[in-house]
C-alpha positions in Angstrom: 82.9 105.8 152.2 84.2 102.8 153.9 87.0 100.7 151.8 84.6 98.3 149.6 82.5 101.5 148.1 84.0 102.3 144.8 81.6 104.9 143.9 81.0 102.9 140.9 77.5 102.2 139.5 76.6 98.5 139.4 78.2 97.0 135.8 80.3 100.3 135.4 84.1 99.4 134.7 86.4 100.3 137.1 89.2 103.5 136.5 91.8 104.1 138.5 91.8 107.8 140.1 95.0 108.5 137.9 92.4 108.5 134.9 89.9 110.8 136.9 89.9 114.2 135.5 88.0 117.1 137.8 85.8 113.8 139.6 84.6 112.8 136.2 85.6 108.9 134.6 86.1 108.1 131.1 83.6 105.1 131.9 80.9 108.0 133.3 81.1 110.1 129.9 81.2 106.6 127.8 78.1 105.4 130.1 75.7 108.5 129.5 76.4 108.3 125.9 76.0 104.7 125.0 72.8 104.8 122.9 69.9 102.5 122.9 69.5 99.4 120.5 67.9 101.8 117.7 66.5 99.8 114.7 69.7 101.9 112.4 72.8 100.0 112.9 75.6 101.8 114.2 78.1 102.8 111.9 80.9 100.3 113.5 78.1 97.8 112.4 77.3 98.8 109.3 81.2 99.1 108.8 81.7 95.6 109.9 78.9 94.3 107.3 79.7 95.7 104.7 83.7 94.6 105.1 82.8 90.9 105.8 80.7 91.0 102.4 83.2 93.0 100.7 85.7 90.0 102.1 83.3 87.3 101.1 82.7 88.3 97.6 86.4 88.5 97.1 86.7 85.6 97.8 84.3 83.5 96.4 85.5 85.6 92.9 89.0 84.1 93.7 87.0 80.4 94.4 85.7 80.7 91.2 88.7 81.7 89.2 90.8 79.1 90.4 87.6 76.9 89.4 87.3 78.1 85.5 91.2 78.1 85.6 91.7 74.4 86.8 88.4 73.4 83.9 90.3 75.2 81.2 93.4 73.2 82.3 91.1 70.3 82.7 89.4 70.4 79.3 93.1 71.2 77.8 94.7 68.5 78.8 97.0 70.1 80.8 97.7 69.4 84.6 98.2 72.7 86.5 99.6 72.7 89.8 97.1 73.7 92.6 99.2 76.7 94.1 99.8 78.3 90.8 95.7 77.9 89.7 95.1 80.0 93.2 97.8 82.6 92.5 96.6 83.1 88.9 93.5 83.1 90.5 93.7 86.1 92.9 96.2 88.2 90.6 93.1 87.9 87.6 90.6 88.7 90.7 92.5 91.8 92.1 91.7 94.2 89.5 88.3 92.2 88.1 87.3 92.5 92.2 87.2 96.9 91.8 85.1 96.9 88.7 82.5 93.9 89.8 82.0 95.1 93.3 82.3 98.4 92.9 79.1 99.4 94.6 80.4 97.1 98.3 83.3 98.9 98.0 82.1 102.6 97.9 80.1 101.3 101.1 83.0 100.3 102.6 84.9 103.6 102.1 81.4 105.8 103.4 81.5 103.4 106.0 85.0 104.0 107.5 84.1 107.4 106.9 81.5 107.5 109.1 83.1 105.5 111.9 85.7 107.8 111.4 83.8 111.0 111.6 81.8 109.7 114.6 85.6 109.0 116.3 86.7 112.4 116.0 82.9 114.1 117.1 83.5 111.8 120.3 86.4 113.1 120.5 86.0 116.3 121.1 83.0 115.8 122.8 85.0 114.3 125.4 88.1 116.6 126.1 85.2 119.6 125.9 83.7 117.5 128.8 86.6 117.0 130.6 87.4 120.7 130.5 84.2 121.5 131.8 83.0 122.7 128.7 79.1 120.9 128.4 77.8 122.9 125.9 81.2 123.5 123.7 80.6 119.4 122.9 77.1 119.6 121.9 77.1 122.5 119.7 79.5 120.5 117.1 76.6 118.1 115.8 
């Protein structure tokens, strides 16, 4: 090996030897493992969607609050200062948001459970690899 060889694959991150355990990389167990675009999405994915519309739908329920708060005001005659139709607006959307989105929320919660559970499996998939243990990994899924 002359000083340029890395004994890296082309597009394989670079770790330094103090991160090599027995010849064997982080990158090389993270490499083999990376699976194919499958048509399911993975569950950081499905975790990230169901957040942002989780996020969104908040939200807007806060957007249209603020909306019927500053009518009501409107049609009353009263003038109600911006910042105190928004804060009315999110404290009456707080609890209204866990009984009308109910359903995103429960995603959101399997979700994070999944990413979770997927976290720990790799895990311990990878210090079983890195003690040499190949088939102690595989016999947890």
């Amino acid at each position: 090996m002359d000083k340029t060889d890395t004994g890296r694959r082309p597009g394989e991150a670079w770790i330094p030897a103090t991160k090599r355990r027995g010849g064997i990389a982080y990158a090389d167990l993270v490499a083999e493992d990376t699976p194919n675009s499958d048509a399911t999405p993975s569950p950081g994915g499905r975790l990230a969607r169901n957040l942002a519309l989780y996020t969104v739908a908040r939200l807007l329920l806060v957007v249209v609050l603020a909306a019927v708060i500053f009518g009501v005001g409107k049609l009353a005659g009263v003038t109600i200062p911006f910042l105190v139709v928004l804060i009315f607006a999110v404290v009456i959307a707080l609890p209204l948001s866990l009984v009308l989105f109910k359903k995103l929320r429960i995603q959101v919660n399997e979700a994070i459970a999944d990413v979770d559970e997927k976290r720990r499996r790799d895990k311990a998939d990878l210090r079983a690899r890195l003690r040499g243990d190949e088939e102690g990994g595989d016999a947890s899924r």
